[in-house]
C-alpha positions in Angstrom: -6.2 -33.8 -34.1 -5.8 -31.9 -37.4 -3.2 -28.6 -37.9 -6.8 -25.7 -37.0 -7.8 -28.0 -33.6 -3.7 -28.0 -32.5 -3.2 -23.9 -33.5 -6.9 -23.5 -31.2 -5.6 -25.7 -28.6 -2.0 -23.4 -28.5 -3.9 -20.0 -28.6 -6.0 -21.3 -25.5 -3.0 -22.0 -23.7 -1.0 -18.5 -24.1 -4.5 -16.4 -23.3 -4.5 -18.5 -19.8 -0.7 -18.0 -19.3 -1.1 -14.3 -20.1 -4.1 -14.0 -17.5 -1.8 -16.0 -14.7 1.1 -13.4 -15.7 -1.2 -10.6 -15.2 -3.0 -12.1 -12.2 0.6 -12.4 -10.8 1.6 -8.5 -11.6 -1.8 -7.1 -10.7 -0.7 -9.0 -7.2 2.8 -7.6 -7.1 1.0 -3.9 -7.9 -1.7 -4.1 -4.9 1.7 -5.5 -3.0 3.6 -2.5 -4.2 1.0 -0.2 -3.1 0.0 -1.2 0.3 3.7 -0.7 0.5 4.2 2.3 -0.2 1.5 3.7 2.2 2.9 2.2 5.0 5.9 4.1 4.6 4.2 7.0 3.7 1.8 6.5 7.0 5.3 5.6 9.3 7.1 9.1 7.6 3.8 11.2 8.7 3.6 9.7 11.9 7.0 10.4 12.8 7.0 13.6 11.3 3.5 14.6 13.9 5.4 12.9 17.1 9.1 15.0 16.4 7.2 18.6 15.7 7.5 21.4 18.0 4.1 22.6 19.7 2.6 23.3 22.7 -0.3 21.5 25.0 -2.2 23.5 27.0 -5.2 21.8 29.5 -7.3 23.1 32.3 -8.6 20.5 34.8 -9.4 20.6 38.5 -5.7 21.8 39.1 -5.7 24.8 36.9 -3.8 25.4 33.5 -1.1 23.1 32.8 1.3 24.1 29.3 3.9 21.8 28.0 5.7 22.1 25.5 7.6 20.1 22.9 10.5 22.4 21.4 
């Protein structure tokens, strides 16, 4: 193999290495975000269930209020 066939050969290699490394971060960024929403989702959750409010209904029994605080 001559010195312009080796130097092609070595350039192919690092562009595929480069695409696994960004294959492999692109991963780790989906990762990261899917993550981070569902901690965000658990924190507004939370945050909806501990909040003060009231309930009112009306059924057959009449008007029942509870409330939360």
């Amino acid at each position: 193999m001559n010195y312009l066939g080796a130097n092609a050969l070595c350039l192919n290699n690092k562009r595929q290495a480069s695409g696994v490394f960004m294959n492999r971060n692109g991963l780790y960024a989906v990762i990261a975000i899917l993550l981070v929403a569902v901690v965000a989702f658990a924190i507004y959750t939370y945050q909806q269930q501990n909040r003060p409010g009231v309930e009112v209904r009306l059924d057959e029994q009449g008007i029942s209020i509870d409330g939360n605080g």
